[in-house]
C-alpha positions as CSV (number, residue, x, y, z in Angstrom):
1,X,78.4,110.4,82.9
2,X,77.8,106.9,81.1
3,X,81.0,104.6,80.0
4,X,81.1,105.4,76.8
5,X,81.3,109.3,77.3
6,X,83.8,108.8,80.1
7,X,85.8,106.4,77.5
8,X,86.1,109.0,75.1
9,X,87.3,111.9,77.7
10,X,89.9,109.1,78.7
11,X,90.9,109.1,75.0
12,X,90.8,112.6,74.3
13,X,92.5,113.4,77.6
14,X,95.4,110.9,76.2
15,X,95.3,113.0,73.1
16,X,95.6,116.3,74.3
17,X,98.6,115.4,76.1
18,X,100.2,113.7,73.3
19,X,99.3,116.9,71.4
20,X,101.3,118.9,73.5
21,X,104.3,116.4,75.0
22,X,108.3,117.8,74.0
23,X,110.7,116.0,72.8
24,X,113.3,114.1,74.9
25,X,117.1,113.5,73.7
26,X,116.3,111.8,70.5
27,X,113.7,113.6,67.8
28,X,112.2,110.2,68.0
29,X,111.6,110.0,71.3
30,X,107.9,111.8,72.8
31,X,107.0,112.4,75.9
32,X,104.2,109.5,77.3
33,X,103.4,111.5,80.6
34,X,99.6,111.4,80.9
35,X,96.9,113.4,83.0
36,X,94.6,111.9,84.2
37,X,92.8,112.2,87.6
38,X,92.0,109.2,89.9
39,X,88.4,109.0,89.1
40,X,89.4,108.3,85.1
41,X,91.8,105.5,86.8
42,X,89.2,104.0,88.7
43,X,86.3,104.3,85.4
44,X,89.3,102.1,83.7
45,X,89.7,100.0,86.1
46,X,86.3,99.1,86.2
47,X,85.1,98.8,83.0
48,X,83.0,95.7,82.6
49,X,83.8,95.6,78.8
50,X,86.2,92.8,78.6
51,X,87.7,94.6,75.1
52,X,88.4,97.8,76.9
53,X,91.8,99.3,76.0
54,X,93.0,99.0,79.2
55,X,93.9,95.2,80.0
56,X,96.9,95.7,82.0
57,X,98.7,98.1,84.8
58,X,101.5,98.7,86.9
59,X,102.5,100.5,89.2
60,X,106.5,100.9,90.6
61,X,108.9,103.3,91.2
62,X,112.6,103.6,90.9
63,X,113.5,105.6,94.3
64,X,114.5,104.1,97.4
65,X,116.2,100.9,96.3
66,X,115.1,97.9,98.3
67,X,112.8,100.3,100.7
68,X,115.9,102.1,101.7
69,X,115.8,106.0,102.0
70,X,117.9,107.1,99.2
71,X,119.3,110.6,98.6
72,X,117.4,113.2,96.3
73,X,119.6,113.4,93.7
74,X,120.2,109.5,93.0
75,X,116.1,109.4,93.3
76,X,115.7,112.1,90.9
77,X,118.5,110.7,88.3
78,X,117.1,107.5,88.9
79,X,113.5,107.7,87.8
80,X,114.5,110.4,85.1
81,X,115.8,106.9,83.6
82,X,112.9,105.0,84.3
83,X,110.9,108.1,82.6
84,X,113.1,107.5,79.4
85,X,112.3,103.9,79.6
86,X,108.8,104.2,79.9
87,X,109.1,106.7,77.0
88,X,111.3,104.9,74.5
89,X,108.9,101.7,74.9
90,X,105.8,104.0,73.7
91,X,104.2,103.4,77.2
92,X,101.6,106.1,78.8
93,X,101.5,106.2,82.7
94,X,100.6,108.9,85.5
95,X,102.9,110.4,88.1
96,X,101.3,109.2,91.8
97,X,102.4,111.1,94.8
98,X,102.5,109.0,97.7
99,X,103.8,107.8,101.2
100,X,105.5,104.3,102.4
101,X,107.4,105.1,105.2
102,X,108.9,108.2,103.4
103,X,107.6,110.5,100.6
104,X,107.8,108.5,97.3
105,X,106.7,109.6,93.7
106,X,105.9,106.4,91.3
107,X,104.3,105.7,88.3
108,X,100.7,103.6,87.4
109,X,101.6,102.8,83.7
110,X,99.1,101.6,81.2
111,X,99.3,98.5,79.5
112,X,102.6,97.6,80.3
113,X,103.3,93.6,80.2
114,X,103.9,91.7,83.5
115,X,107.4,90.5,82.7
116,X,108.5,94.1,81.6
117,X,107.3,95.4,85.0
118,X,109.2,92.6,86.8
119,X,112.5,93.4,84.8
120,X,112.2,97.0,85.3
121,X,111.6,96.0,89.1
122,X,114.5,94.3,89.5
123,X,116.2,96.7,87.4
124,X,115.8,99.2,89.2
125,X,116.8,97.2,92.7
126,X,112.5,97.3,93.7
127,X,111.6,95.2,96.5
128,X,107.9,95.5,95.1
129,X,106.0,96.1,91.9
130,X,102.2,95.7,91.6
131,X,100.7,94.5,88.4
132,X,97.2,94.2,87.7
133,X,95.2,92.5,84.5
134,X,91.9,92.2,83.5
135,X,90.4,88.6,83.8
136,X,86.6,87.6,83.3
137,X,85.4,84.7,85.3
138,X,82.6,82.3,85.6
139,X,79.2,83.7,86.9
140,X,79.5,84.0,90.3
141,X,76.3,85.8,92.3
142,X,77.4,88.7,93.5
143,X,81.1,89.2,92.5
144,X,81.4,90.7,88.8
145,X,82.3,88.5,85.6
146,X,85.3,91.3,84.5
147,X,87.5,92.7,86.8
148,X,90.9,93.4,87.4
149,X,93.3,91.2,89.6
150,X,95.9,93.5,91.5
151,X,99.1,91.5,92.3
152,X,102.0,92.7,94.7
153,X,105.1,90.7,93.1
154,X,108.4,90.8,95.7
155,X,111.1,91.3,92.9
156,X,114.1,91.5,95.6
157,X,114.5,91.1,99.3
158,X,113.4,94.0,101.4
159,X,116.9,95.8,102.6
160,X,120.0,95.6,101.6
161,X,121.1,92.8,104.2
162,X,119.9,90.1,102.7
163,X,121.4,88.6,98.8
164,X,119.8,90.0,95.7
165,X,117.0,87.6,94.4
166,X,118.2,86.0,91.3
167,X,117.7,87.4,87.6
168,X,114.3,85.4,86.9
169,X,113.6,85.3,90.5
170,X,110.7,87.0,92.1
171,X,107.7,86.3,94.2
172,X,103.4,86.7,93.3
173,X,102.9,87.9,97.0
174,X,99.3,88.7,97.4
175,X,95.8,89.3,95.6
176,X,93.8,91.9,95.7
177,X,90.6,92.8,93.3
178,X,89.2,96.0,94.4
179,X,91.1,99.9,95.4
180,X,90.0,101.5,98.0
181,X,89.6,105.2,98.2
182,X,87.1,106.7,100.4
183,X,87.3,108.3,103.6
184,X,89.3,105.7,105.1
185,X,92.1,106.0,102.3
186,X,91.4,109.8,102.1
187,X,92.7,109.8,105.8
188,X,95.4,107.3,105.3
189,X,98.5,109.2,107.1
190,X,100.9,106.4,105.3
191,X,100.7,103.4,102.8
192,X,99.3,105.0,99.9
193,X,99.1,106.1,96.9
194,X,97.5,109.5,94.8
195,X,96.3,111.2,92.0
196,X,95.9,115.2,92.4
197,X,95.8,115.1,95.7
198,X,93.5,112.3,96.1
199,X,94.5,109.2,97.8
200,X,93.6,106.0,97.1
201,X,94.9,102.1,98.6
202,X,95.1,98.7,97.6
203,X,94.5,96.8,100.6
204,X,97.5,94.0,100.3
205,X,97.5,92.2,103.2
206,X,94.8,93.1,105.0
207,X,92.7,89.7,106.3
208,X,90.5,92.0,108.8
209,X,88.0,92.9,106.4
210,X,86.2,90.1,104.5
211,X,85.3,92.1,101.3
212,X,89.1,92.7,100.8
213,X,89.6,89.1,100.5
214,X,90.2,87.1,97.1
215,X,87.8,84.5,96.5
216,X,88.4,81.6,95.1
217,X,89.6,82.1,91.3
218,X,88.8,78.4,89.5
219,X,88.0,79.6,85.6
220,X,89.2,82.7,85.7
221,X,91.4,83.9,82.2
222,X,92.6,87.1,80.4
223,X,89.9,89.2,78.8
224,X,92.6,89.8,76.3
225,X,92.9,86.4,75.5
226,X,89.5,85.6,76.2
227,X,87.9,88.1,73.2
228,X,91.3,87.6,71.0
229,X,90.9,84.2,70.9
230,X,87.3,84.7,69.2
231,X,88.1,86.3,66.6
């Protein structure tokens, strides 16, 4: 399958589900709940065309406040408002199953803007959200000129013991540029993330491994900006 035929079953796939979404509380108000499976994810993610339609991501959940186990039914009433929220601001995203510590479901939303993922963070009392954009870079041999930057952002303390960060306050922890999901995330038994059953990682934190690493980012900018500001 070439990119432009795996572009077009992205956008049809979007469609479809549009096509057959139900209405929430107000008559105005559709469904944005998107199927797609991790393979489509990781095609967007690497596009190399810097117009691509997907320039931005994120990925958060509104269980477990603060990475403390929370009850079912505060989960569940919880992230049926962050479904609503996601819906009301015309945003599509995917449900990911996945496991940090404890069972968590969370959602990689498309195209949402980095300081609406940090508000709804905080909102919803997250110690973590992960944003990601699409930036092109100088040539470099060997590393490609478009790619997307992965950014775990602390957006409150981790527990409840320590005082809540304040309302503007939050923390660009770590840099990743590439999502792992062979055998070594297939056999992940914690920290990660998936799509149908599929697992994938983003390997915060992890200095062992060389190619994990962020190189040096002088001249990097937003495709977004970088093709808007052409025209």
């Amino acid at each position: 399958m070439n990119k432009e035929n795996l572009k077009q079953m992205i956008k049809q796939v979007i469609l479809e589900n549009r096509q057959k979404s139900v209405l929430l509380e107000s008559p105005y108000l559709i469904e944005k709940q998107v199927d797609l499976s991790l393979d489509q994810v990781l095609g967007m993610l690497r596009d190399p065309n810097p117009r691509a339609e997907l320039q931005r991501v994120g990925i958060l959940t509104a269980e477990n406040p603060r990475g403390e186990s929370a009850d079912d039914a505060s989960n569940a009433e919880r992230m049926s408002d962050l479904r609503n929220t996601l819906d009301s601001a015309g945003l599509d995203y995917v449900e990911l199953a996945g496991k940090y510590g404890g069972d968590e479901t969370s959602y990689f939303v498309l195209n949402i803007k980095k300081q609406d993922l940090i508000d709804l963070g905080k909102k919803y009392g997250q110690a973590a959200v992960i944003g990601g954009e699409k930036l092109v870079r100088n040539y470099r041999e060997g590393q490609k000129s478009v790619y997307f930057r992965l950014t775990y952002y602390q957006t409150e303390p981790d527990g409840s013991d320590e005082p809540a960060f304040g309302p503007q306050e939050y923390y660009a922890v770590d840099d990743r540029d590439v999502v792992v999901s062979g055998k070594v995330a297939q056999a992940a038994p914690d920290l990660f993330s998936a799509i149908g059953g599929k697992k994938f990682q983003i390997p915060f934190f992890n200095s062992g491994d060389p190619s994990l690493a962020m190189g040096d980012e002088t001249g990097v900018y937003s495709a977004e900006k970088a093709y808007q500001s052409k025209e």
